[in-house]
Residue, then its C-alpha position, 0 to 999 in steps of 0.5 A: x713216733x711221738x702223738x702230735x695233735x693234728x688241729x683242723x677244725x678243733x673236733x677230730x681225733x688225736x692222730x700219731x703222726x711224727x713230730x717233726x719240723x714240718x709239721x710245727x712249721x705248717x701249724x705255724x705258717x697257717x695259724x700266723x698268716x692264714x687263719x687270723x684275717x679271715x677268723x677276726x672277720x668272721x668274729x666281728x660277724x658275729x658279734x655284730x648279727x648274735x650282739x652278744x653281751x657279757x650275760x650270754x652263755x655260749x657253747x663253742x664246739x671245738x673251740x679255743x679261749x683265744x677266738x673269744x678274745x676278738x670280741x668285746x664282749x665277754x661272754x660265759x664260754x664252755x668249749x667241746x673238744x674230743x682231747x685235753x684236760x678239762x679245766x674251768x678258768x675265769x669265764x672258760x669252761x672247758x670240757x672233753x665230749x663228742x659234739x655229736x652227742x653233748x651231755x647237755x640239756x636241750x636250750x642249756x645255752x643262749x647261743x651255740x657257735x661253731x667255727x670250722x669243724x661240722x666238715x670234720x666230724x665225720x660222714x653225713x650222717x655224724x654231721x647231721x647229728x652234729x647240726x641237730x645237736x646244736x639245734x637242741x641245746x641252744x635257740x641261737x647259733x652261729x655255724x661256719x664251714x668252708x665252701x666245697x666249691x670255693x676254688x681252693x681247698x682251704x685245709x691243703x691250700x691247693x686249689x682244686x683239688x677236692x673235686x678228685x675222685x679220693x684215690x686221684x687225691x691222696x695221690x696228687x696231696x704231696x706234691x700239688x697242695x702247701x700241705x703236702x710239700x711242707x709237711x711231706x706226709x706219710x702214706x698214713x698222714x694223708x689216708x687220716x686226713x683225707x678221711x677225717x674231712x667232708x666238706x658241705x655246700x649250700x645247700x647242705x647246710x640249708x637241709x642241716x639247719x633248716x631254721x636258720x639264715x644262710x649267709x655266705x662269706x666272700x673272698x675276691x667276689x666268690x663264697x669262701x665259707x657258708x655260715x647258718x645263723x638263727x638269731 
């Protein structure tokens, strides 16, 4: 068994989990095919409500340098993630730290940004300390998650399957989601997965960011994700 970083949302633990062809190979399929459309959308999005200028300074929790250069614009950016090697490159920050718990001062950004990953920090109560924190250390923010009650679950591409009660899940995962029959996940595999992710509806993420515009992004007339934005 080698460590493999299982990368969902860019906040979740390092988990060990075999290094074998499938693994890459789904990493591959959904980052080259997947991810890409909907992630450029959702840049464009924000650069066109945030009008973000070179001066910003940003805080991307959970982030990676190459979601900034889909914007024009080139901000200061400090990125949050729990794994890594801390480094400052050019405009890039990039540090280790719990985004439930960041080491920063309150409005030590213009704009705090966060792309998929409030679903993978933990239990309701982390996610509520995850929310508060973005509050605290940026005036304007910009926060996606995916719909819980979009038809397909976007982390398995399966669709439905989230609405399962947890042992019904685990147990259909291998053989009716894209994950599950490329990957062939352990035992193991799917009990971490599974745990690691919660994901949010509407009104959730109004109750978490009460101060912000709730806008929802649409896929074939039905909301695929649920963004809070304060301008």
């Amino acid at each position: 068994m080698t460590s493999d970083i299982v990368d969902r949302g860019g906040l979740s633990a390092p988990v060990e989990v075999e290094e074998r062809a499938s693994i890459k190979l789904w990493h591959r399929l959904y980052g080259k095919y997947v991810a890409p459309r909907f992630r450029g959308q959702r840049m464009a999005l924000f650069q066109r409500l945030m009008q973000v200028s070179d001066r910003e300074r940003i805080i991307d929790l959970g982030g990676a340098e190459d979601t900034w250069k889909m914007i024009a614009a080139e901000p200061s950016v400090t990125m949050v993630n729990l794994w890594g090697e801390a480094y400052r490159h050019s405009r890039f920050v990039y540090e280790i730290g719990d985004a439930c718990d960041l080491g920063h001062g309150d409005k030590s950004f213009d704009i705090a940004f966060s792309n998929s990953v409030i679903e993978h920090v933990g239990d309701w109560e982390r996610q509520r300390r995850f929310a508060a924190e973005i509050r605290r250390v940026a005036p304007r923010y910009f926060v996606q998650t995916p719909n819980r009650y979009f038809p397909i679950e976007p982390h398995y591409m399966c669709l439905g399957i989230q609405f399962l009660p947890t042992t019904i899940f685990k147990k259909l995962l291998p053989w009716l989601s894209l994950w599950g029959l490329t990957i062939r996940p352990s035992r193991e595999e799917i009990d971490a997965s599974v745990a690691e992710i919660r994901l949010l509806t509407k009104d959730e993420m109004r109750e978490l960011f009460p101060d912000a515009e709730i806008i929802e992004e649409k896929f074939l007339g039905m909301t695929k994700s649920i963004v809070a934005v304060r301008r």
